[in-house]
N, C-alpha and C positions, 0 to 999 in steps of 0.2 A: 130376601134380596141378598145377592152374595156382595162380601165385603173385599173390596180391591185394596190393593198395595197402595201406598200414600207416593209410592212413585207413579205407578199409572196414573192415577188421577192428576199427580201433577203431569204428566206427561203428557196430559190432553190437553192440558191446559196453555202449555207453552207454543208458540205459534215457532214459523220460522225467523222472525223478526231480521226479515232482510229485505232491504228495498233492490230493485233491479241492478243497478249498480255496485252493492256489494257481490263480496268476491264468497262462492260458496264456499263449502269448510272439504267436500268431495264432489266430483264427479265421476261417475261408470260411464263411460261413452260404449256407443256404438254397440251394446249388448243384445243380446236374446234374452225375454224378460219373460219369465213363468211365477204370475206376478200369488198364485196360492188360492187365489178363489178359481180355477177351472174354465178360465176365459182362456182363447188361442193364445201361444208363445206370440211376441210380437219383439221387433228391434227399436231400440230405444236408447235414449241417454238417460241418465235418471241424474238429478242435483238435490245435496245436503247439505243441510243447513241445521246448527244446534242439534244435529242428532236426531232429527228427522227430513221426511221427504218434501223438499219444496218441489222439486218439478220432473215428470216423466212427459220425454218430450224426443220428437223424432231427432233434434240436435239441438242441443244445447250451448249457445256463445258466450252467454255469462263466465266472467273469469272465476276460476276456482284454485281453493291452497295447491290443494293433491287431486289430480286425477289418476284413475284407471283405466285403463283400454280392454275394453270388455271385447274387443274383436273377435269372434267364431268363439267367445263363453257365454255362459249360460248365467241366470242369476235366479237364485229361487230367496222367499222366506225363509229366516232363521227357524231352524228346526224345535220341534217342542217333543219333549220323551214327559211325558202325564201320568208315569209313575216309576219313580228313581227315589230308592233309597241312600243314605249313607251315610256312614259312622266317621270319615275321614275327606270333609270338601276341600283340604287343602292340597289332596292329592286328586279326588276324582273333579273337581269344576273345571279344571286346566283341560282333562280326558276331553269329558264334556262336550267344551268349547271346540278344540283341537278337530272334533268329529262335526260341526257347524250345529250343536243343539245348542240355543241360546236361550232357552227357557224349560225350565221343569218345574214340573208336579210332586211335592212328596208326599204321600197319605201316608204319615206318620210312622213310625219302625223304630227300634229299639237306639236307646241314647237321644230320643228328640225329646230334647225336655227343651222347655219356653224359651231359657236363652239359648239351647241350640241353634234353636230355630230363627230368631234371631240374629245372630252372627251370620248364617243363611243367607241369610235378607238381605246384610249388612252389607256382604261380599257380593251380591251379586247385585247391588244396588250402585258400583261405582262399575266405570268401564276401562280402569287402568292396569286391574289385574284381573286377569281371562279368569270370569264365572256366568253362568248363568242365572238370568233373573229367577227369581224363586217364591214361587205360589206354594201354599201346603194346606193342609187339614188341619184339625185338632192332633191331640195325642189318639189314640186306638181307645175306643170305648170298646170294650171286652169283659169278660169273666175269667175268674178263678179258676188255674185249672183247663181254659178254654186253649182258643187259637188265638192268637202268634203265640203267647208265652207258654205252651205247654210243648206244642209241637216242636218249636225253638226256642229252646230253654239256654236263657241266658243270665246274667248277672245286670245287664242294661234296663229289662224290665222291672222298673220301680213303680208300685203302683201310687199314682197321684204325680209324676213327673212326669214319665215316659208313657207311659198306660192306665187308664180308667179301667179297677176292677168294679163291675156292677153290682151289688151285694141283693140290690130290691129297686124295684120303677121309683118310690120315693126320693131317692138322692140323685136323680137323674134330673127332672130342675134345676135342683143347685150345681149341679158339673156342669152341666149347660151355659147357664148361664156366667161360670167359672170364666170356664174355654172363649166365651161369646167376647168378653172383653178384648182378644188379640187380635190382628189381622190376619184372620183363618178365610179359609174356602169354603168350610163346613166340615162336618162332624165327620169323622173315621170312624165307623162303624163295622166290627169286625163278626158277620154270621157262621163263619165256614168252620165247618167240622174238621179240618185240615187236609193237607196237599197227597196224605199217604196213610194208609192204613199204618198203626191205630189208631183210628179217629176219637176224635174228641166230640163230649156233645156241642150241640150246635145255641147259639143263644137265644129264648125263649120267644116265641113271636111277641109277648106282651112287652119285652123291652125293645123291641124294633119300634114296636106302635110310640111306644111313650119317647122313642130319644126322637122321633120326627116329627112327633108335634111339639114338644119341648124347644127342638131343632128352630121350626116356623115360626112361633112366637116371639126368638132374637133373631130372625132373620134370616138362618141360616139355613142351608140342607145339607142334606146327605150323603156321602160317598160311603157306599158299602161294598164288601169284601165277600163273595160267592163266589164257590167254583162248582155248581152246578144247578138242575133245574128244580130239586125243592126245595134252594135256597131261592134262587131266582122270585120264587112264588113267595116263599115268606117277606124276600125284599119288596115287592110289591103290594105284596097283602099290607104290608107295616105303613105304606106313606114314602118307601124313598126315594131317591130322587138320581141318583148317578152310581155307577158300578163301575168299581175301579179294577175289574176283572174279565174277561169274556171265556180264557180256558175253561173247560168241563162243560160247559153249560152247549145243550144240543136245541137247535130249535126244529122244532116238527110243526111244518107249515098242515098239517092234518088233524094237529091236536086242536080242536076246538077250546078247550080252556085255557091254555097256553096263550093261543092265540088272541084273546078275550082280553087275557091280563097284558098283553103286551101291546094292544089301544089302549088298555086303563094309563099302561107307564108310559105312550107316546102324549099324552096328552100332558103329562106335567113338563113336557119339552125338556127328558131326559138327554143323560151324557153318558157312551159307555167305550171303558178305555178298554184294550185290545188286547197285553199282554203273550201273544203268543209266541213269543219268545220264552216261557215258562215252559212250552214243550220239546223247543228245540234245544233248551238247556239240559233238560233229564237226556237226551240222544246225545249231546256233545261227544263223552268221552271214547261212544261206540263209533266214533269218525276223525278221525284225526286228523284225515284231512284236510276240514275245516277250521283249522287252525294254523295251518300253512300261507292263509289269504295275505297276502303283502300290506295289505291295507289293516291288519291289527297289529297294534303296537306288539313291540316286542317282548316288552311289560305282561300284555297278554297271555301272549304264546305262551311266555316262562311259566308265568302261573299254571294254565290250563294244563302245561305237560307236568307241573310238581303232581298237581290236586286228581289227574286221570287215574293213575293207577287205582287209587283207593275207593274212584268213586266206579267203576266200572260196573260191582256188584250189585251197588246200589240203582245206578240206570237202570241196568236188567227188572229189577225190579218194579221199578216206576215204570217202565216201558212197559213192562208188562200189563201192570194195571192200567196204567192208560189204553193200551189196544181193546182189552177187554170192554172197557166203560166203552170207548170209541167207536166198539166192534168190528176190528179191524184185522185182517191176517196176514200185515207184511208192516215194519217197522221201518218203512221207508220215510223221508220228511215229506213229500207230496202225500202218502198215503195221510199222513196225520193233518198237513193245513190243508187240500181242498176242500176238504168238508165243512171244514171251519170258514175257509173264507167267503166258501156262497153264503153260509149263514150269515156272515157280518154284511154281504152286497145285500142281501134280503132285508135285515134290518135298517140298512141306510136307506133301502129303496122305500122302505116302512115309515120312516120318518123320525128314526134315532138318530142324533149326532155320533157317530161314533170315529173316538179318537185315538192315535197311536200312543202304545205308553209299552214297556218293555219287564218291568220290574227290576231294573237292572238295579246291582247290590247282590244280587244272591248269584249262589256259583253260576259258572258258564254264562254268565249275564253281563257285559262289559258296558258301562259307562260311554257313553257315547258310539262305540261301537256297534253296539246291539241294535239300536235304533233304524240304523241299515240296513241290519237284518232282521231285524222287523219289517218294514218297507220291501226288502228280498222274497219275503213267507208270502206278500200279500200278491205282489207280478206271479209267483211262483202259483199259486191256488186262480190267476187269472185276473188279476183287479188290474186294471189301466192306470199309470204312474201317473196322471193327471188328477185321477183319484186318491190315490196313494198321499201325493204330496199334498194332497188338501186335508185331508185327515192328520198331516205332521205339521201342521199349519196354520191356517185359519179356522178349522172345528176345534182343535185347541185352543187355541184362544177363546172361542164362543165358550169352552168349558169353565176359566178361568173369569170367565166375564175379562176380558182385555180385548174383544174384538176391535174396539173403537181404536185403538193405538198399535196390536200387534198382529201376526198373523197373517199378514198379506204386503204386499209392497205395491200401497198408492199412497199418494200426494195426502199429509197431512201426520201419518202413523211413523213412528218408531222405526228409525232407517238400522234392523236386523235383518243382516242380508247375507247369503253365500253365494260366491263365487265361483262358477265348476267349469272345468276344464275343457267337459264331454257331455254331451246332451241327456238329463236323464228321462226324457220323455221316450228314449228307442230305448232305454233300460235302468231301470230304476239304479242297477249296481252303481250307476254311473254318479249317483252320489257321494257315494268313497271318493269320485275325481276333482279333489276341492285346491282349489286355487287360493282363498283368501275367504276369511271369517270375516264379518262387519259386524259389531254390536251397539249402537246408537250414535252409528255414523263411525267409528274407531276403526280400523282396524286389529285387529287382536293377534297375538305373539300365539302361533301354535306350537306346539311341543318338537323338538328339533330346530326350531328357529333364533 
């Protein structure tokens, strides 16, 4: 059973404790509500109270502190990115927020040591300075030698703070049951042989087995780290339970074993986050274009145009190898996400949760930006923005176990809400068109404000 934030559960706890007469704390009148579970948009008023939803109601007369005139906007759930690193939350949770992601995912990355993680929590537990609420993993149970720390070889990876080296299945118990003390989401588990030739080896299937039953016995599961399909296999073969990856991995609705194994993983009512934004970062620099968008900070831009030059070489080459894997003969961005996205529509339609998550932290991957263009990759490959925005949404939330309080906007849950200018059901872009952040009934200060 996964272990919640000691705010959610108080969160559920707390009602709106207002009798009809009192005066709410906000009102939205008169809005279009795209409330996150994939019911029709509908016009509403919606009222808060305590920092959540007391009433969604065609109008509401009850007096209130502050209203909003939601006239001809739009109101979606606060956004969820289900895998965002970073070394520096006192610069990226403002990003974040500023983009309407009001909740992240972090599977573990170099400098998360316990109080980092912590402080984390800490920040994104009050609603007076723009952060996102913050669910996470363990540290990275890895190898010596292996992926993250081999491939990205830093001075952050410490083993036994930042990163579990595995040495033998025996001291996997006791890390286990280490880790099981904090309020984690489950174990980060790292199989992949890494993102670029020279690969590393990959970690032994008999430690997969032994960190998931180890895992189950405190409660917890899995979030494993694959980018492609005989890792996918060993995730499966091991016992796990969520994959915080979907780049590389191809599904061939013809492979009969494939297939097999992926009833085995529907059945433990897996989670799989989406990241493919991993492939439109290695193209960044061969487009410049996409860097011009109005809607990324300027912060952005600057970076993207320092860090191009240098990395131009390196696309080329990662492009490379991804067409190849891909088997692909034009380096277009459709050419790379349609195939990808039927696959993630085929698994939803399968009976996988699968949720948006971006990996943002790593180059050409922006903090709240991305997230968008995430959501961009998926209209772009053919997904309908009704679908889209439930995957940024309320599957996220099912992944975090927080459905009961986050994730959607009805009567009773956590008033995380945005406010958009322009309807994003004719276009997902229309996200970028954000009018005002809400995170537990607050308004939030965006950057230039």
């Amino acid at each position: 059973m996964k272990i919640l934030l000691r705010w959610v559960l108080l969160a559920i706890l707390l009602g709106c404790n207002s009798n009809p007469i009192d005066s709410l704390d906000l009102v939205i009148s008169d809005v279009t509500l795209i409330d996150g579970t994939a019911n029709p948009a509908q016009t509403v008023s919606i009222g808060i109270k305590n920092g959540k939803i007391c009433a969604i109601e065609r109008s509401i007369s009850q007096p209130s502190t502050n209203t909003i005139d939601g006239s001809g906007k739009f109101l979606i759930p606060g956004l969820f990115d289900c895998h965002v690193h970073t070394k520096d939350f006192e610069t990226d949770f403002p990003r974040l927020m500023h983009y309407g992601v009001t909740s992240i995912f972090v599977p573990g990355g170099g400098g998360c040591t316990n109080q980092y993680f912590k402080a984390m929590r800490d920040r994104g537990n009050q609603d007076s300075i723009p952060a996102p609420y913050v669910f996470h993993t363990s540290q990275h149970f890895s190898m010596e030698g292996r992926h993250p720390s081999k491939t990205y070889p830093s001075p952050d990876w410490r083993d036994g703070e930042t990163i579990f080296y595995l040495k033998d299945t025996l001291q996997i118990e006791k890390l286990v049951k280490q880790v099981a003390q904090y309020p984690i989401q489950g174990i980060k588990l790292t199989i992949e042989d890494g993102p670029a030739p020279p690969f590393v080896e990959r970690i032994p299937q008999e430690f997969i087995n032994k960190v998931t039953k180890e895992a189950s016995k405190n409660g917890l599961e899995v979030f494993a780290h694959v980018s492609d399909n005989q890792e996918l296999e060993m995730a499966i073969m091991g016992g796990v339970q969520n994959l915080v990856h979907f780049t590389g991995v191809n599904i061939e609705q013809q492979d009969e074993r494939q297939m097999e194994l992926l009833e085995q993983f529907k059945q433990r009512e897996p989670n799989w986050v989406t990241t493919l934004m991993i492939d439109k970062s290695f193209l960044y620099p061969l487009h410049p274009e996409w860097f011009e968008v109005e809607a990324m900070l300027p912060t952005y831009r600057d970076k993207v145009l320092e860090l191009t030059p240098t990395r131009i070489k390196m696309s080329n080459m990662y492009v490379s190898i991804l067409m190849e894997e891909y088997g692909l003969t034009e380096n277009s961005l459709s050419a790379f996400m349609v195939p990808q996205v039927e696959d993630i529509k085929f698994l939803q339609d399968f009976g996988i949760n699968m949720v948006l998550g971006t990996d943002a932290g790593n180059k050409f991957n922006f903090h709240g930006y991305s997230l968008h263009e995430e959501m961009q990759l998926f209209e772009l490959g053919g997904m309908e923005p009704l679908e889209i925005l439930k995957m940024g949404t309320l599957n996220a939330a099912k992944m975090v176990n927080a459905q009961d309080s986050l994730g959607s906007i009805e009567v009773g849950k956590i008033a995380n809400m945005v406010l958009l200018n322009k309807n994003p059901l004719v276009s997902i872009n229309n996200t970028l068109e954000i009018n005002t952040v809400i995170k537990k009934g607050v308004v939030q200060k965006r950057l230039g404000e």
